[in-house]
SEPA-427066 format. One line per field, with one value per residue (C-alpha): residue in three letters; x negated, y negated, z negated. Coordinates in pm, 1 decimal, always signed. Layout:
type Ala|... .
xx X|... .
yy Y|... .
zz Z|... .
END
This chain:
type Unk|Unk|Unk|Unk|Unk|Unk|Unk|Unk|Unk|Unk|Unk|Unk|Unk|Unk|Unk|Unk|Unk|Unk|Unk|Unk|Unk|Unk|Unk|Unk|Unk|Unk|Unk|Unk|Unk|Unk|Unk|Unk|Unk|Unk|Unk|Unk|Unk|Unk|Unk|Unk|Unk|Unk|Unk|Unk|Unk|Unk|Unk|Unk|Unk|Unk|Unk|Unk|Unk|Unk|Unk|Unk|Unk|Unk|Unk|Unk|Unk|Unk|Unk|Unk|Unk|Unk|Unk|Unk|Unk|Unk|Unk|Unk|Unk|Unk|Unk|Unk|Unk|Unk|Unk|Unk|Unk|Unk|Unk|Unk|Unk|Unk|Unk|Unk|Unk|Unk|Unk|Unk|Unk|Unk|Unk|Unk|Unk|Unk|Unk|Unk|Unk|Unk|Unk|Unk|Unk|Unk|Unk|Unk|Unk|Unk|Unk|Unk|Unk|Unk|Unk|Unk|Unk|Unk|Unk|Unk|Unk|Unk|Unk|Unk|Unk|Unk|Unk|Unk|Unk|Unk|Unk|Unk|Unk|Unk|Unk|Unk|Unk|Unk|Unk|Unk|Unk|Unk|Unk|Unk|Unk|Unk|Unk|Unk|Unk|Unk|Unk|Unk|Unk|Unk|Unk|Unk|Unk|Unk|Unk|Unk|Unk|Unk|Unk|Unk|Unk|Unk|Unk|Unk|Unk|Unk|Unk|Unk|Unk|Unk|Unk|Unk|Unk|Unk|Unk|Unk|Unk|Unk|Unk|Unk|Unk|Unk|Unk|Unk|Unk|Unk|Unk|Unk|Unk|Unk|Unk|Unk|Unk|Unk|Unk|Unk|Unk|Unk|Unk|Unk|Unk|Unk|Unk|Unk|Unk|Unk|Unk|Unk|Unk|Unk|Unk|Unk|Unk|Unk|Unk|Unk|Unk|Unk|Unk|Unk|Unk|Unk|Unk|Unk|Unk|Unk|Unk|Unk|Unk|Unk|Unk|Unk|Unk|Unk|Unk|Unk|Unk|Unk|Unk|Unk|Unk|Unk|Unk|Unk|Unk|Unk|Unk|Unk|Unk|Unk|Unk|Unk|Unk|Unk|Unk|Unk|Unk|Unk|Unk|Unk|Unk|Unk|Unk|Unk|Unk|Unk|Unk|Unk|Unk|Unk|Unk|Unk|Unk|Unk|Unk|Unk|Unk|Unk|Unk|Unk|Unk|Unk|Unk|Unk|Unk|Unk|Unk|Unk|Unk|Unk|Unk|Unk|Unk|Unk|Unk|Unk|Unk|Unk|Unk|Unk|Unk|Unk|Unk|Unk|Unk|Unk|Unk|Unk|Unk|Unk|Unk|Unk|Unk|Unk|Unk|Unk|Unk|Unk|Unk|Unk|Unk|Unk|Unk|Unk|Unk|Unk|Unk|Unk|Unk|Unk|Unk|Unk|Unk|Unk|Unk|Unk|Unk|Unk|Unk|Unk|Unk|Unk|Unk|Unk|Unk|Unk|Unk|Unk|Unk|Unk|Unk|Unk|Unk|Unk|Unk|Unk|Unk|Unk|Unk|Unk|Unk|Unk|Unk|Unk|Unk|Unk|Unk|Unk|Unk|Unk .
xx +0.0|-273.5|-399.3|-16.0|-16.8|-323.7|-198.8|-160.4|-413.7|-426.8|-389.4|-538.8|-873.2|-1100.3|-1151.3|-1498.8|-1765.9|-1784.0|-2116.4|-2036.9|-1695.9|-1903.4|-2156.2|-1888.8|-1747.1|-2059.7|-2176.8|-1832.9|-1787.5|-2173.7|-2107.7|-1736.8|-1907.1|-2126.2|-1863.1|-1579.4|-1808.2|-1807.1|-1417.1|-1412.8|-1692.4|-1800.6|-1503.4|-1417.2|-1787.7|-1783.1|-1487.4|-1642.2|-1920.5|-1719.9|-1493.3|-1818.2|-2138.7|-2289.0|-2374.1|-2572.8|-2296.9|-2014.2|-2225.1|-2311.2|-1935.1|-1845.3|-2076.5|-1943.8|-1523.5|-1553.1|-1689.5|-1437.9|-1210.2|-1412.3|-1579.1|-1238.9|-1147.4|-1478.2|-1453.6|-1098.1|-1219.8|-1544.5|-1307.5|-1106.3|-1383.0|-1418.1|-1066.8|-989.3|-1189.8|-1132.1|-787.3|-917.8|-1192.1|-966.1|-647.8|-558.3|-630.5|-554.2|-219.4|-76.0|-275.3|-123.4|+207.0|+190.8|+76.2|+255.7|+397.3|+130.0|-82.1|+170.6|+167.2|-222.5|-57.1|+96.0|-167.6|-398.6|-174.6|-78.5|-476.0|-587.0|-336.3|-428.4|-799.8|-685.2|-491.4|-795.2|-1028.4|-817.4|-822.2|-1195.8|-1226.8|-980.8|-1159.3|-812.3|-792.1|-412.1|-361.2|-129.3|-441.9|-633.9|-390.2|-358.2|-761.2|-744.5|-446.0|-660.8|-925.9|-722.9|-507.8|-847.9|-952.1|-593.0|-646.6|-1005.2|-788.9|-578.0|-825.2|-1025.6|-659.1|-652.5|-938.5|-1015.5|-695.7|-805.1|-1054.8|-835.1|-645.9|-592.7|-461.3|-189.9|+36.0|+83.7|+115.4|+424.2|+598.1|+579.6|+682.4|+942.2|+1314.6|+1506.3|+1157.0|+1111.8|+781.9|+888.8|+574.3|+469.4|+156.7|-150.7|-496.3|-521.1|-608.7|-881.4|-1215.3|-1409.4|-1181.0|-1238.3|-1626.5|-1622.3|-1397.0|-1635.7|-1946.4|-1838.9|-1757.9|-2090.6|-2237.5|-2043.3|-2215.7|-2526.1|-2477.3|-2323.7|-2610.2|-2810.6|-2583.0|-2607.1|-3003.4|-2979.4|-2732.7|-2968.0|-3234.0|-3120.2|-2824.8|-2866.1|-3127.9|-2945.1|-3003.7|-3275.5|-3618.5|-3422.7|-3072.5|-3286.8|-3488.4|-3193.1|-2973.5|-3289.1|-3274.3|-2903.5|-2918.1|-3200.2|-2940.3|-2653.0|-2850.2|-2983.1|-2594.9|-2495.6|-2750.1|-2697.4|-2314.9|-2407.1|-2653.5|-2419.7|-2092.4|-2314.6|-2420.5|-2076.6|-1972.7|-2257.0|-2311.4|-1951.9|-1693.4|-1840.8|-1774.6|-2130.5|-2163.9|-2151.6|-2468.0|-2645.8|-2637.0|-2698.5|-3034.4|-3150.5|-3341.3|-3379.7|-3062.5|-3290.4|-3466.9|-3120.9|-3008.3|-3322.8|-3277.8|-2978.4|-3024.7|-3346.7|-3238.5|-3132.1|-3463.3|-3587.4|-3337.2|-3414.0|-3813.9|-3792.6|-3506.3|-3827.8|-4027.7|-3790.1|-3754.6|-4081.6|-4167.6|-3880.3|-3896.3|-3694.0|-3908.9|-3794.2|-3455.4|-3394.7|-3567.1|-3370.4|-3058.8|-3208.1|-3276.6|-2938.2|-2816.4|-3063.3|-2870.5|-2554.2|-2593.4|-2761.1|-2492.1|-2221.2|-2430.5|-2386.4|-2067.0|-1992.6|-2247.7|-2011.6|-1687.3|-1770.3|-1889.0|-1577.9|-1376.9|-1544.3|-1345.7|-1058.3|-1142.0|-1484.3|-1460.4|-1698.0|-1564.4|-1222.8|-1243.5|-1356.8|-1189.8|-1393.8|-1162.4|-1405.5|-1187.7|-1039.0|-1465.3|-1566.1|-1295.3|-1394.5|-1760.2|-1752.0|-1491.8|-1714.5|-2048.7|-1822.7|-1713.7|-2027.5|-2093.7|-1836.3|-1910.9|-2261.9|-2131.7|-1906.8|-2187.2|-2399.2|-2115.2|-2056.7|-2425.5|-2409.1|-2137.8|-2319.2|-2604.4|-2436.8|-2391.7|-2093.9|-1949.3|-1724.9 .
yy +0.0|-257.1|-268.2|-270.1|-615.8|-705.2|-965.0|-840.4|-900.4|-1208.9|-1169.2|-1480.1|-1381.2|-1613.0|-2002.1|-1914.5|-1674.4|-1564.7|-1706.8|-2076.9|-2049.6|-1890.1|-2154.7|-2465.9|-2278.9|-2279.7|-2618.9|-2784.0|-2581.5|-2700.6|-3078.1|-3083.7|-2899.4|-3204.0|-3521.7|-3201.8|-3145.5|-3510.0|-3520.4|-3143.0|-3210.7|-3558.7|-3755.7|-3571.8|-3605.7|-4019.5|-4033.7|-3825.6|-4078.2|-4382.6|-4256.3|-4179.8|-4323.4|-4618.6|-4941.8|-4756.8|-4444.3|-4695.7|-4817.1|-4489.8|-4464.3|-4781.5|-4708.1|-4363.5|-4346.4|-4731.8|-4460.3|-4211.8|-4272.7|-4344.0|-3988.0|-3841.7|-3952.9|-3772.8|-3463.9|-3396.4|-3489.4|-3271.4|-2959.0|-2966.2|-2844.0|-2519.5|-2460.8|-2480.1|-2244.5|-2047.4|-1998.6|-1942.4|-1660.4|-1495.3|-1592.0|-1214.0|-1231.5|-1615.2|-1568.3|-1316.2|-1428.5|-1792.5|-1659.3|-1445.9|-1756.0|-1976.2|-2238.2|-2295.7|-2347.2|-2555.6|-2752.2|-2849.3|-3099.4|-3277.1|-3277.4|-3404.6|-3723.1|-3757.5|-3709.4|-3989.1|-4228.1|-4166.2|-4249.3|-4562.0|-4679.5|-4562.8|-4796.5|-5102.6|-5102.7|-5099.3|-5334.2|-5608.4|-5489.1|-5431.6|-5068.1|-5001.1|-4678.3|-4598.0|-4627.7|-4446.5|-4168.9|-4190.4|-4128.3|-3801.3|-3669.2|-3708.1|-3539.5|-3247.6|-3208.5|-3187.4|-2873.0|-2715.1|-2737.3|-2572.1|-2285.6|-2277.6|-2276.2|-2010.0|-1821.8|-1791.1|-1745.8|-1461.3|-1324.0|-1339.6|-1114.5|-904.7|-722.2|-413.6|-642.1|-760.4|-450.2|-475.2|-842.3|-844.9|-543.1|-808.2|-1045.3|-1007.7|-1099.3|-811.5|-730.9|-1081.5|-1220.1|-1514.6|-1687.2|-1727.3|-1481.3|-1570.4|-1367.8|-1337.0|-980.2|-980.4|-928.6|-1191.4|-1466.3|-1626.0|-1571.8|-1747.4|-2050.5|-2108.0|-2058.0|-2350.8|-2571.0|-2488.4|-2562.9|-2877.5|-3025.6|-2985.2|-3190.4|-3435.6|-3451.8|-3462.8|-3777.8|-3959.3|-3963.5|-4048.2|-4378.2|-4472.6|-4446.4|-4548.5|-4771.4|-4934.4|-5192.1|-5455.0|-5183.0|-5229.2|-4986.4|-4903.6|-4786.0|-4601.9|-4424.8|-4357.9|-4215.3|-3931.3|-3804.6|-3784.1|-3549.8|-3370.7|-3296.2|-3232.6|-3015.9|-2809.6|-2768.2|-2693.0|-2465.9|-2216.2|-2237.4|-2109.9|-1844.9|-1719.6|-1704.2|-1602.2|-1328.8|-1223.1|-1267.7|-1020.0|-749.6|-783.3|-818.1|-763.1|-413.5|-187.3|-162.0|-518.3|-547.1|-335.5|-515.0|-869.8|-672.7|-488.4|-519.7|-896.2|-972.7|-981.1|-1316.9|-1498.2|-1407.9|-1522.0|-1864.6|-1864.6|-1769.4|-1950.0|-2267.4|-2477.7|-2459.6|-2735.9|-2982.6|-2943.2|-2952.3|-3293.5|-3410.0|-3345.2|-3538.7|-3794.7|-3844.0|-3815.8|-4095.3|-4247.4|-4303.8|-4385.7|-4092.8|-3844.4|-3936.3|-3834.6|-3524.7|-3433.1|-3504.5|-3341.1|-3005.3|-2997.3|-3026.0|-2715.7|-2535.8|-2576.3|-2461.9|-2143.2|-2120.9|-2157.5|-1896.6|-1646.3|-1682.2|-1617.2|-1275.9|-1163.1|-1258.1|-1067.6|-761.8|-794.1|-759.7|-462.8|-173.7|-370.5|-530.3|-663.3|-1012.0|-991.5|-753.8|-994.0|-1015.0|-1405.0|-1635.6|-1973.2|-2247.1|-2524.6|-2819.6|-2815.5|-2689.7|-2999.2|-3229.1|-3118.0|-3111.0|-3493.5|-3536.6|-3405.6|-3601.5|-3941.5|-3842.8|-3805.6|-4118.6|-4322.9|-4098.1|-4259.3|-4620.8|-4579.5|-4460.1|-4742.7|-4991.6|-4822.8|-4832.2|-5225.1|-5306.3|-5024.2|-5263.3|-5516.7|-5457.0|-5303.3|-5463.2|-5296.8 .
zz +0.0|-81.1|+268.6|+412.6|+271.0|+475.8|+747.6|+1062.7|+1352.7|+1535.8|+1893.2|+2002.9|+1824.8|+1628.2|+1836.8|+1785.0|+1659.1|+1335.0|+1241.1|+1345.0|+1111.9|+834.8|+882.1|+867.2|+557.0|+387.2|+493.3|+355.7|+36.6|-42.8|+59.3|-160.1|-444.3|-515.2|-574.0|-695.7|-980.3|-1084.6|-1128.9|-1230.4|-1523.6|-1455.3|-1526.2|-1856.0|-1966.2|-1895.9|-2127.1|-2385.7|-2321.6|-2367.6|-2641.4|-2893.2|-2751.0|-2780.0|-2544.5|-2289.3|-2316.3|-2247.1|-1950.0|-1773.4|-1833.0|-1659.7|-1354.1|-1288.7|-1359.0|-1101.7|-854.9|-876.0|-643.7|-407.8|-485.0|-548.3|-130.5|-86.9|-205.9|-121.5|+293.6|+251.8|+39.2|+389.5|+626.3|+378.8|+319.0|+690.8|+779.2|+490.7|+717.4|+1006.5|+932.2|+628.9|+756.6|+675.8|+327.6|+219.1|+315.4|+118.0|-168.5|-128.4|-134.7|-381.0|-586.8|-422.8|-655.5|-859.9|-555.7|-415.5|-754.0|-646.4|-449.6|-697.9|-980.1|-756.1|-698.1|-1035.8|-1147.5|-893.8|-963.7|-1300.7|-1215.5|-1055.9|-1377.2|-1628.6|-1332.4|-1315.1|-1666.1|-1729.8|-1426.2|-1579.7|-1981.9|-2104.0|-2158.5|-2336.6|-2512.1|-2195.4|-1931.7|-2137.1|-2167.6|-1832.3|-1787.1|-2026.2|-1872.2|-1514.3|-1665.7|-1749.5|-1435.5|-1276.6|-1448.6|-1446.1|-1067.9|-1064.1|-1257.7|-1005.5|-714.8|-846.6|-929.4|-544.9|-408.3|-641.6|-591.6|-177.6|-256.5|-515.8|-255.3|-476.9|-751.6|-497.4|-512.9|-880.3|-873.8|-601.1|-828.4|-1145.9|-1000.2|-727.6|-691.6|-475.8|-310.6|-233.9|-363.3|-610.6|-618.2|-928.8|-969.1|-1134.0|-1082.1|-1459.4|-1491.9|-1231.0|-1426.6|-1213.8|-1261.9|-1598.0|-1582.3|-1209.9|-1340.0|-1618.2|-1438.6|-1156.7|-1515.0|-1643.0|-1216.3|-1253.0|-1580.3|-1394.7|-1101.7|-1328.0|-1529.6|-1197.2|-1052.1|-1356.0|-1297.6|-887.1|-993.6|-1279.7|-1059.5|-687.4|-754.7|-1126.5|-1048.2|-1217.3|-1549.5|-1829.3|-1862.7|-2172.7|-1968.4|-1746.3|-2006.2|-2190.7|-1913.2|-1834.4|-2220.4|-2171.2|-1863.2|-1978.3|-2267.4|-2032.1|-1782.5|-2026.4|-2179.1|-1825.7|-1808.1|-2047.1|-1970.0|-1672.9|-1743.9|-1957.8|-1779.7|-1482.3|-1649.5|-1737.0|-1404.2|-1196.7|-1533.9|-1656.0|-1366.9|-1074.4|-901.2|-936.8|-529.2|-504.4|-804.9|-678.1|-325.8|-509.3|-651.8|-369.6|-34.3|+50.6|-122.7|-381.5|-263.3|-260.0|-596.4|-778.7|-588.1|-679.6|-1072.7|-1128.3|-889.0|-1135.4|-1324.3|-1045.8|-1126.2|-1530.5|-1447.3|-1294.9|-1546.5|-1805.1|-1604.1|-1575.0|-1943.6|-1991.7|-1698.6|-1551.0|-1159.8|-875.0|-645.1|-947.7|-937.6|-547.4|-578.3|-906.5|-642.0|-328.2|-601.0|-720.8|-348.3|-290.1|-613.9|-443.5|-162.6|-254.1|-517.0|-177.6|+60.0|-272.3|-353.8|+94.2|+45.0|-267.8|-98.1|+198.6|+6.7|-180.3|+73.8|+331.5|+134.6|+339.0|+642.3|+805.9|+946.9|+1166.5|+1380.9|+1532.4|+1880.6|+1976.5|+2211.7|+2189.6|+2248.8|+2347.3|+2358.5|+1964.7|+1846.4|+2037.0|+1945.9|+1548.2|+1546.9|+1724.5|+1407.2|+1198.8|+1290.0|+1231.4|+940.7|+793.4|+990.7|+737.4|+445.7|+475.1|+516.6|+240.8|+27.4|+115.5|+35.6|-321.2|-385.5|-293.5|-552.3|-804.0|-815.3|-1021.7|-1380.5|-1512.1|-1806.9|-2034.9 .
END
């Protein structure tokens, strides 16, 4: 029964080969993971920040929640690239897992409005210094929504790869034999470990950002900010750091099946999954540094390391998904009919994109060199 729930085939084939959608998957997944970790981690660090730290805290604060919707626009553009072709390549396995959790997937849509406006209220507040109990309510209540919907994201995608989960999620859950919609991966062993290792990822590159604005965009900012900022992420890193090792850890010796460890450890796998464990010591060596000797030449290679740590962190989690998944399907083997005009029309898309994504950033770093009050 589990693989009668499979999709069915699609005649038309995949609108291009395997690799490029793999590729584009990868690529996109790495590029959202960096500004989704800010609002997934970030933004509920910064108000930790503000709520008990002191002058520099509430400064670090200020610079990063004035950013966040502008990062928030960012992420959310960047998460489409991977969750496109997320559809396209596993369009036999997304689907029944979306509908089978269909409402509270559905629901993603509406937490993430109600999260940004609530970023927008928490910003105009700090802009205008009049921060009400109601905008800062508002704030937290962002801050939340935001990890409610990483729950929920990794609620479907593990359930994607959970096929033999979905038979006895459809018999608890449906109406007359009609799915209801309102499954939730829950019992799947790699789903709490995975959420909290992305939460654990995501204090990282927090702790990471928080060095590349002190250092590239906070020139209006004291030696003393500056120094202060790199003993905070050193802290935070190193937090980050251990959350992940740990939930890591529970995630490959814990949940995952034994076929797929023992491919993780074996042959040249091998070489990836070190990377990919050990990767984030980079970031944390140069955070030392950086406390230690604050520069600006530290501070972009503390962000160009992290960058490295996602994506090895992206290319890992493809290897296990796809490994997952072969006792079901392979997904390389659809037949392929390239339709050129819709690949060209997206990768010219796709170049301006990044095109405005780097004029944006350039414009944010502009107004991120003045100082921040509040």
């Amino acid at each position: 029964m589990d693989t009668d729930l499979i999709g069915p085939d699609n005649p038309l084939g995949y609108p291009a080969p395997y690799w490029f959608l793999v590729f584009f998957k990868v690529l996109g997944f790495t590029l959202h993971m960096g500004p989704m970790h800010l609002w997934y981690a970030g933004l509920l660090v910064m108000l930790l920040l503000r709520w008990r730290g002191g002058a520099h805290a509430a400064r670090l604060s200020g610079r990063l929640i004035n950013t966040m919707p502008v990062i928030i626009a960012m992420g959310v553009n960047f998460g489409i690239v991977p969750l496109l072709f997320t559809q396209v390549a596993y369009y036999k396995v997304f689907y029944p897992a979306s509908i089978l959790i269909a409402w509270p997937w559905f629901s993603i849509f509406i937490l993430l409005t109600l999260a940004y406006y609530g970023v927008y209220i928490y910003v105009i507040g700090l802009r205008r210094d009049r921060l009400s109990p109601l905008k800062q309510a508002a704030g937290w209540l962002a801050a939340f929504l935001f990890v409610v919907m990483g729950f929920l994201f990794s609620n479907n995608f593990s359930l994607m790869t959970n096929v033999g989960g979905w038979a006895g999620l459809w018999e608890a859950t449906n109406a007359g034999g009609a799915t209801t919609g309102l499954a939730l991966n829950t019992a799947d062993p790699t789903l709490w470990p995975r959420w909290l290792m992305m939460f654990g990822l995501a204090l990282t590159t927090t702790a990471a950002y928080t060095v590349v604005d002190a250092g590239l965009f906070a020139s209006s900012e004291g030696e003393d900010y500056r120094r202060w900022v790199a003993g905070f992420a050193l802290k935070l890193y190193t937090l980050g750091l251990v959350w992940f090792a740990v939930t890591g850890s529970w995630y490959i010796f814990g949940a995952l099946r034994p076929e797929i460890r023992a491919l993780l450890f074996g042959g040249p796998m091998v070489i990836l999954t070190t990377l990919t464990a050990l990767g984030p010591g980079l970031p944390w060596l140069l955070l030392l540094a950086a406390w230690r000797g604050f520069d600006r030449r530290l501070a972009l290679l503390t962000g160009l390391a992290q960058v490295g740590v996602l994506a090895c962190n992206a290319v890992s989690r493809q290897v296990v998904q796809n490994a997952e998944l072969a006792p079901y399907l392979d997904v390389t083997a659809e037949p392929v009919n390239t339709q050129w005009g819709p690949l060209l029309l997206f990768l010219g898309l796709f170049v301006a994109g990044l095109g405005v994504t780097g004029w944006m950033i350039r414009q944010v770093a502009k107004a991120q060199r003045q100082p921040v009050t509040g």
